[in-house]
C-alpha positions as CSV (number, residue, x, y, z in Angstrom):
1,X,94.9,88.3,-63.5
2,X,96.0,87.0,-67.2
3,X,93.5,84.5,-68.1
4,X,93.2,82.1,-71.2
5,X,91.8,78.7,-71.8
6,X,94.4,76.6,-73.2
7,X,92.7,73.7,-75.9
8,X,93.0,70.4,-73.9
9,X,95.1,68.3,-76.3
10,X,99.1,68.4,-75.4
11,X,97.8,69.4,-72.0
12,X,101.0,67.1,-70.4
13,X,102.8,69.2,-68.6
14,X,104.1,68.4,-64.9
15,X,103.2,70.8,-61.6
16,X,106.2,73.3,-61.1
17,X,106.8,74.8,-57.7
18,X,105.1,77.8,-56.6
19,X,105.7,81.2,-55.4
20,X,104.7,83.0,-52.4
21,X,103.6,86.2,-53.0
22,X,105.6,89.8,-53.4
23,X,104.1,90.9,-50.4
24,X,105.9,88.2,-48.2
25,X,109.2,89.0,-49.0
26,X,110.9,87.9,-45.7
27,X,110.1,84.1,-46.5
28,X,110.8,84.4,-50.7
29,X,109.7,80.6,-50.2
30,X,109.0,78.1,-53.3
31,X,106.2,75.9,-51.8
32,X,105.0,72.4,-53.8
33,X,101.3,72.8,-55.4
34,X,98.6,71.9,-52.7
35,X,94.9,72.0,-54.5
36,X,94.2,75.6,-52.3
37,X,97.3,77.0,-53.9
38,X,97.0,75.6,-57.2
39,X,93.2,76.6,-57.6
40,X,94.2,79.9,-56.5
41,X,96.7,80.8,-59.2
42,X,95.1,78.9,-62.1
43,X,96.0,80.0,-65.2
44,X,93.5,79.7,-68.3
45,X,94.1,80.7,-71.9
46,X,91.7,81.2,-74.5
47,X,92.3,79.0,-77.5
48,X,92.5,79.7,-81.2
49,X,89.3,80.8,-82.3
50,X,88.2,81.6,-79.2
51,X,87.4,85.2,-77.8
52,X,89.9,86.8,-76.1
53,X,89.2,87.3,-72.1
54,X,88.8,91.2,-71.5
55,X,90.9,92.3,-68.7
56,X,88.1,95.0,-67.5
57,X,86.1,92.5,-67.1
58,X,85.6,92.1,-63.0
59,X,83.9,88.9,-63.1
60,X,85.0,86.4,-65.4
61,X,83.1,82.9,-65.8
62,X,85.0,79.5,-67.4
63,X,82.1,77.4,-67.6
64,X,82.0,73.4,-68.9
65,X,85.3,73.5,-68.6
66,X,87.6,69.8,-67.4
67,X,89.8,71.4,-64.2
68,X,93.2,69.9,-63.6
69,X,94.2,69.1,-59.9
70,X,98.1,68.2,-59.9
71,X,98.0,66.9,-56.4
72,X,95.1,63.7,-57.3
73,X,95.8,60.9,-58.6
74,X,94.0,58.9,-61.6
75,X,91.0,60.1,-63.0
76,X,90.3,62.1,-60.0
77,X,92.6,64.6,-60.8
78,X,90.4,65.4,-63.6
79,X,87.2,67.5,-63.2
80,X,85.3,67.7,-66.2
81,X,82.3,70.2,-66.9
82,X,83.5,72.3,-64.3
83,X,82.6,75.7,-64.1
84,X,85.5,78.2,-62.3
85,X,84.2,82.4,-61.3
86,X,87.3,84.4,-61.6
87,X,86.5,88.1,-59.3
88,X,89.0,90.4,-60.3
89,X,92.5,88.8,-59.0
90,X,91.0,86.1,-57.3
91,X,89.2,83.0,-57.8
92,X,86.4,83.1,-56.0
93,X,84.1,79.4,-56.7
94,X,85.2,76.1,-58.4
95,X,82.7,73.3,-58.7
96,X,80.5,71.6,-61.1
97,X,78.7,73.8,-63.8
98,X,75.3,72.4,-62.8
99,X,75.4,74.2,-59.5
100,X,77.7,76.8,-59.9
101,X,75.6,80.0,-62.3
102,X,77.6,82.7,-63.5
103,X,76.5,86.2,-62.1
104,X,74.9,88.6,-63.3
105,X,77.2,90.6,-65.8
106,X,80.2,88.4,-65.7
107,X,82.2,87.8,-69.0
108,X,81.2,84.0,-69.8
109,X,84.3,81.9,-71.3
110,X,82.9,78.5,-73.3
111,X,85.3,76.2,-72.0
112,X,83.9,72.9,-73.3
113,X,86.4,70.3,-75.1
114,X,89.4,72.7,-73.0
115,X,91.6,72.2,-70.1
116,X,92.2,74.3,-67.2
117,X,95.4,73.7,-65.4
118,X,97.5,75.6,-62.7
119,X,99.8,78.6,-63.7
120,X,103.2,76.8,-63.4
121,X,106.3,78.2,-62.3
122,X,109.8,77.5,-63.3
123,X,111.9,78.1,-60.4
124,X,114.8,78.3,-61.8
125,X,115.5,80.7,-64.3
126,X,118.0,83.3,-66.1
127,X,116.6,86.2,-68.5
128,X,120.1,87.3,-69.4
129,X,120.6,83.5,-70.9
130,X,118.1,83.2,-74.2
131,X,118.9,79.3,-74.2
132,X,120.7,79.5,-77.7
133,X,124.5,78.6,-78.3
134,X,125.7,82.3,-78.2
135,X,124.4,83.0,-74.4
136,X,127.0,81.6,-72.3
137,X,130.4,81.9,-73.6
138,X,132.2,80.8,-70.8
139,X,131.3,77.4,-71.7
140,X,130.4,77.2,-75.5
141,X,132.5,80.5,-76.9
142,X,130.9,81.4,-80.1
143,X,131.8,85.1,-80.0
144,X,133.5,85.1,-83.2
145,X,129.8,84.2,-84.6
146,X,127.9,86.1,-82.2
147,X,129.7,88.8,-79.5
148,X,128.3,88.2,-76.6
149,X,127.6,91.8,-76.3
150,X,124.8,91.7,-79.0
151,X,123.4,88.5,-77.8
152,X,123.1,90.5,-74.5
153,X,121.2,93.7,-76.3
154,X,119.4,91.0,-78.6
155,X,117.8,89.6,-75.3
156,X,117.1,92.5,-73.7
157,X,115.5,94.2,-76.8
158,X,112.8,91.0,-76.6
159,X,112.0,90.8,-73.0
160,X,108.4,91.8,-73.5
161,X,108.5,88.8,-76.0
162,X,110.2,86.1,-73.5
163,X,107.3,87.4,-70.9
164,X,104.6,86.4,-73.8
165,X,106.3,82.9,-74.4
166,X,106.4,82.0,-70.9
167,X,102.5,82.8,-70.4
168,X,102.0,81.1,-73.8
169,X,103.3,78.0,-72.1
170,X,101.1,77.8,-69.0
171,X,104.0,79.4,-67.1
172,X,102.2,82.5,-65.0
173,X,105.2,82.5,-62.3
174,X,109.4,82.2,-62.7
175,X,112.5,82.8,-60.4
176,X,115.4,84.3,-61.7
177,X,117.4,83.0,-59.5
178,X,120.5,85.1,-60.2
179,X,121.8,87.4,-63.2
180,X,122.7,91.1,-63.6
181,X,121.8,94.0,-61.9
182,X,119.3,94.4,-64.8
183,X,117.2,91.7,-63.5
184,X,115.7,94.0,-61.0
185,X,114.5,96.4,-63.6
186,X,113.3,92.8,-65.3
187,X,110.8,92.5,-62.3
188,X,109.9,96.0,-62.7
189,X,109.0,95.6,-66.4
190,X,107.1,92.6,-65.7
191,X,104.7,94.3,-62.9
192,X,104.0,96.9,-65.3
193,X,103.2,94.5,-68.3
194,X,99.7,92.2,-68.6
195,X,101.2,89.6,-70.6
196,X,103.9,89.4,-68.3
197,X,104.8,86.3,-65.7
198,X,105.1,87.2,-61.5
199,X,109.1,87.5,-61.5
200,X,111.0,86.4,-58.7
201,X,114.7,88.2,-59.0
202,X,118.0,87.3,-57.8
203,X,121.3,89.8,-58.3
204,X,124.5,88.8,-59.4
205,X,125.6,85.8,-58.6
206,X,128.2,85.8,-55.7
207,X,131.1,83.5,-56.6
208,X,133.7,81.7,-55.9
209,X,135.2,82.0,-58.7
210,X,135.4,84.5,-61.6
211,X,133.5,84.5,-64.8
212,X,135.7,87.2,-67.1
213,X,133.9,86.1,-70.4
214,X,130.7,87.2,-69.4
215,X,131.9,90.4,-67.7
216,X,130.9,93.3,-69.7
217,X,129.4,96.4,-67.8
218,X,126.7,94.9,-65.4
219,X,128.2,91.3,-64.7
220,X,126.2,88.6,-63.4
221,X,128.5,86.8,-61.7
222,X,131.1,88.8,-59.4
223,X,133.9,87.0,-57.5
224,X,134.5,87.0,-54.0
225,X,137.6,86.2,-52.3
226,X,136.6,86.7,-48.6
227,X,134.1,86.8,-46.3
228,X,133.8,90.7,-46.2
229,X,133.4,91.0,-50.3
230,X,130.7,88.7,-50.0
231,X,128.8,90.8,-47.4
232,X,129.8,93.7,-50.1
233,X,128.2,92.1,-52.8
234,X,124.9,91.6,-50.1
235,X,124.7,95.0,-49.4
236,X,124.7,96.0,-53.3
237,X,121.8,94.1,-53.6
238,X,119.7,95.6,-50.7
239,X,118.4,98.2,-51.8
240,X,116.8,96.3,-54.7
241,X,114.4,94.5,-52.5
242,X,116.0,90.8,-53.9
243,X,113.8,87.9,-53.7
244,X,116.9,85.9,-53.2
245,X,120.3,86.6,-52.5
246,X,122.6,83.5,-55.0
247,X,125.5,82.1,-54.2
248,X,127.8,80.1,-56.8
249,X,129.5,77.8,-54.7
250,X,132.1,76.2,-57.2
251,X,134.7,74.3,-55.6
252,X,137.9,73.7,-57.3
253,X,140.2,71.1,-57.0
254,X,143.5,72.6,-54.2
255,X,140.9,75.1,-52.9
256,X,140.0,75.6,-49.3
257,X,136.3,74.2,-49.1
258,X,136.2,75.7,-45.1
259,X,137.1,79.1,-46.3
260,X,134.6,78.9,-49.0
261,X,132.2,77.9,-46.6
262,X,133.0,81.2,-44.4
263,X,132.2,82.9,-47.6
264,X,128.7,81.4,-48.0
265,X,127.9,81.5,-43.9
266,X,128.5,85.6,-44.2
267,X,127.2,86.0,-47.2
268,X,124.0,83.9,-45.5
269,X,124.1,85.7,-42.4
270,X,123.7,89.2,-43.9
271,X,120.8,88.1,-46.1
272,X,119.3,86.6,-43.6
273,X,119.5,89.7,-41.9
274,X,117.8,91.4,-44.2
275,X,114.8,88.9,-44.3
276,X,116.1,87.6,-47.8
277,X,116.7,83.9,-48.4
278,X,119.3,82.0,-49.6
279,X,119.9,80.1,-52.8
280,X,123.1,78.4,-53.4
281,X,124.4,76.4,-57.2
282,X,126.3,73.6,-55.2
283,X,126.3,70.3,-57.3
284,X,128.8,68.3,-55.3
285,X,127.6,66.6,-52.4
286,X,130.2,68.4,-50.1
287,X,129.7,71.7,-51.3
288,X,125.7,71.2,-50.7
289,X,126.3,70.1,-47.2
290,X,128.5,73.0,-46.7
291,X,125.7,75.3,-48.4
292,X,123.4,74.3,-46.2
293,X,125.8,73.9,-42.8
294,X,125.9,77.7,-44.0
295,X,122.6,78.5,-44.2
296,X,121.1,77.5,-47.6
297,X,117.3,78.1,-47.9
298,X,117.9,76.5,-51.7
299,X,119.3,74.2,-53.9
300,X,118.9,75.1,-56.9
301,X,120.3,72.1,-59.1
302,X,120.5,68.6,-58.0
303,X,123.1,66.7,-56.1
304,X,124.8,65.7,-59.2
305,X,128.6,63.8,-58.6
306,X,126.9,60.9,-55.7
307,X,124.2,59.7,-54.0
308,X,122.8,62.1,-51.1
309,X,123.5,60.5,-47.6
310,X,121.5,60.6,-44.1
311,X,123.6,64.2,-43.0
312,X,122.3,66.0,-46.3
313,X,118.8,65.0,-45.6
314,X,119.2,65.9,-41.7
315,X,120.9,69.6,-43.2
316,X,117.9,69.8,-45.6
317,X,115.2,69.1,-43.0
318,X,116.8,71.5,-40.5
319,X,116.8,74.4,-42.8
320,X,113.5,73.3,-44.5
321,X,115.4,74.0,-47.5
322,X,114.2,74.2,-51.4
323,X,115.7,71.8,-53.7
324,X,115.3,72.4,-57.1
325,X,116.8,69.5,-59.6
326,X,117.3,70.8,-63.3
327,X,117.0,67.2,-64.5
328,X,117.1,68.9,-68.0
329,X,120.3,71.4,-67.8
330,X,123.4,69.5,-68.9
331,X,121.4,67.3,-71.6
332,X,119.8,70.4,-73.0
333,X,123.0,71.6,-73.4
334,X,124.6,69.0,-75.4
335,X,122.0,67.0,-77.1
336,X,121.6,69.7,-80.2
337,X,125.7,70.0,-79.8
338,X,125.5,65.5,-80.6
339,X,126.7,64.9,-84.7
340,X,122.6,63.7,-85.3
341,X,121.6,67.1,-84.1
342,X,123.4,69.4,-85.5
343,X,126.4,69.4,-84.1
344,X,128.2,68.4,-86.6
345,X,127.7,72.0,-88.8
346,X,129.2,73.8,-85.3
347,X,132.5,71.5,-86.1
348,X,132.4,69.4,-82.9
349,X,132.5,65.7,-82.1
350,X,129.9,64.5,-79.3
351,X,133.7,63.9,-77.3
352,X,134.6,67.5,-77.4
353,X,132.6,70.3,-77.0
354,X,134.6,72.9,-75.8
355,X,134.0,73.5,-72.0
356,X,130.3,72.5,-72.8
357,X,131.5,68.5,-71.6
358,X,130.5,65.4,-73.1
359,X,126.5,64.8,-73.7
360,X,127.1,61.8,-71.9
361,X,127.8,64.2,-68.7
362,X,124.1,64.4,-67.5
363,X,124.3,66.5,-64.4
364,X,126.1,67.6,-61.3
365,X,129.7,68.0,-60.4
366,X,131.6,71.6,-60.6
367,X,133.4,70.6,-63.7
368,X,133.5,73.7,-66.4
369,X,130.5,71.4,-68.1
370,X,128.0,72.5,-65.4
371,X,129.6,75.8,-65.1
372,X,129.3,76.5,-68.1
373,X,125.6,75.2,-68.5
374,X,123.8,77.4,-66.2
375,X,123.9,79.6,-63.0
């Protein structure tokens, strides 16, 4: 258990989605905070000045603390002088500090004048990606700045530093929901590292479509052309234990959107097999039906190009599918690239970024701009 108590001013964030545990890895399920969950993976951070929470301490007590329950509304979902008992891994009381006494021995955190919120999760993720303009080429090619080669070493060379950043930000669980072969040694790194999110991994990306820019010896996105190389590509991954098996359903105009849906359905089929889920990047309306016709237990971007209709919400129910909406994707990508923010020194106009797309593109749609943008 990584416990800090974070100081309560800038304490806006929103509730994330949260993961099931490792030890349910048939499901892999993303489930929306309910108070039992959200109590049970709180995350606390100790703030400047304070004293650092020992981790061989079995018994931790966060007493006069204000408790944050995402799921009230209005003042309710604020609990001040609150007092929470941490028991190794778990959380074992929550209630008001003038009934709740900390044990005998336990490690006593002050946490007047401090917030104590959920650990959030980010459920959609990509640790190969470092968020700068060198990380994905194949929409915003900067390699004659940066090869994308050393922007590949330079993130994995700081993993143990991303891990820190995410817990420094309340984030205590994320999903990688599809990279390199190296994301499974990722997970493994961050089970073996205290200051260190729960990591959720997806493989390579199975594709419709080819990605040769970012294909250097472990590629994270790998093309298939039939139903059989997508079932390939499954079987790769098996032996990994995935949390999710990712699909990157791109639909291109003259392409055959029923054989691409075979492609998905087998690729579906033999996760499913395996007791792995499904995740599926499918921003067009018709390509998220078809995902889900096939078998999608995720979305993991929003319906971006129209409005969703009755027979994507019927699809959605019957699969009790995930959806995930990366309000933030396309925007992030091209607000820094707009004239006022700096794009101007890259030599772009806000009209022509490359295959980045226009900032006024906001989100959806299997044009290079959200291609290029994210997995």
């Amino acid at each position: 258990m990584r416990c800090h108590v974070r100081s309560s001013h800038n304490q806006r964030r929103r509730p994330g989605l949260g993961t099931e545990n490792r030890g349910m890895p048939t499901s892999g399920r993303l489930t929306s905070w309910s108070a039992s969950l959200a109590i049970g993976i709180v995350f606390c951070c100790v703030n400047a000045g304070a004293a650092e929470v020992s981790s061989k301490a079995r018994v931790v007590a966060i007493v006069d603390t204000t408790v944050v329950y995402p799921d009230r509304e209005g003042g309710a979902a604020l609990q001040p002088h609150s007092t929470v008992l941490i028991d190794g891994s778990r959380i074992s009381a929550v209630g008001p500090s003038s009934s709740i006494a900390p044990p005998k021995g336990a490690q006593v955190v002050d946490g007047s004048g401090k917030w104590l919120i959920p650990g959030l999760t980010d459920a959609h993720v990509h640790f190969f990606q470092s968020g700068n303009f060198y990380t994905r080429p194949d929409g915003l090619d900067l390699t004659k700045r940066v090869p994308y080669a050393s922007e590949v070493a330079r993130n994995k060379a700081r993993l143990a530093a991303t891990f820190k950043v995410w817990i420094a930000s309340g984030v205590t669980s994320v999903v990688d929901i599809g990279g390199p072969m190296w994301n499974f040694e990722v997970r493994s790194a961050a089970q073996a590292t205290e200051a260190a999110p729960y990591v959720a991994v997806a493989g390579p990306l199975v594709s419709m479509v080819a990605d040769p820019k970012l294909e250097l010896d472990d590629p994270p996105i790998i093309k298939a052309a039939t139903p059989q190389d997508g079932v390939r590509l499954v079987d790769r991954q098996l032996p990994h234990k995935p949390d999710y098996i990712k699909v990157w359903f791109i639909h291109e105009a003259g392409t055959d959107l029923a054989a691409q849906e075979a492609i998905v359905r087998a690729v579906g089929d033999a996760a499913h097999k395996a007791g792995v889920p499904l995740a599926v990047h499918a921003t067009e309306l018709t390509t998220a039906k078809a995902a889900l016709r096939a078998g999608a237990d995720y979305l993991v971007h929003s319906v971006g190009d129209e409005p969703i209709d009755a027979e994507f919400l019927e699809l959605m129910k019957r699969n009790n599918a995930l959806y995930c909406p990366t309000l933030w994707v396309i925007s992030g990508v091209c607000r820094p690239l707009a004239p006022d923010r700096g794009g101007a020194a890259l030599g772009r106009s806000p009209d022509r970024v490359d295959d980045a797309g226009p900032p006024e593109y906001s989100q959806g749609g299997t044009t290079s701009a959200h291609r290029g943008a994210d997995g």
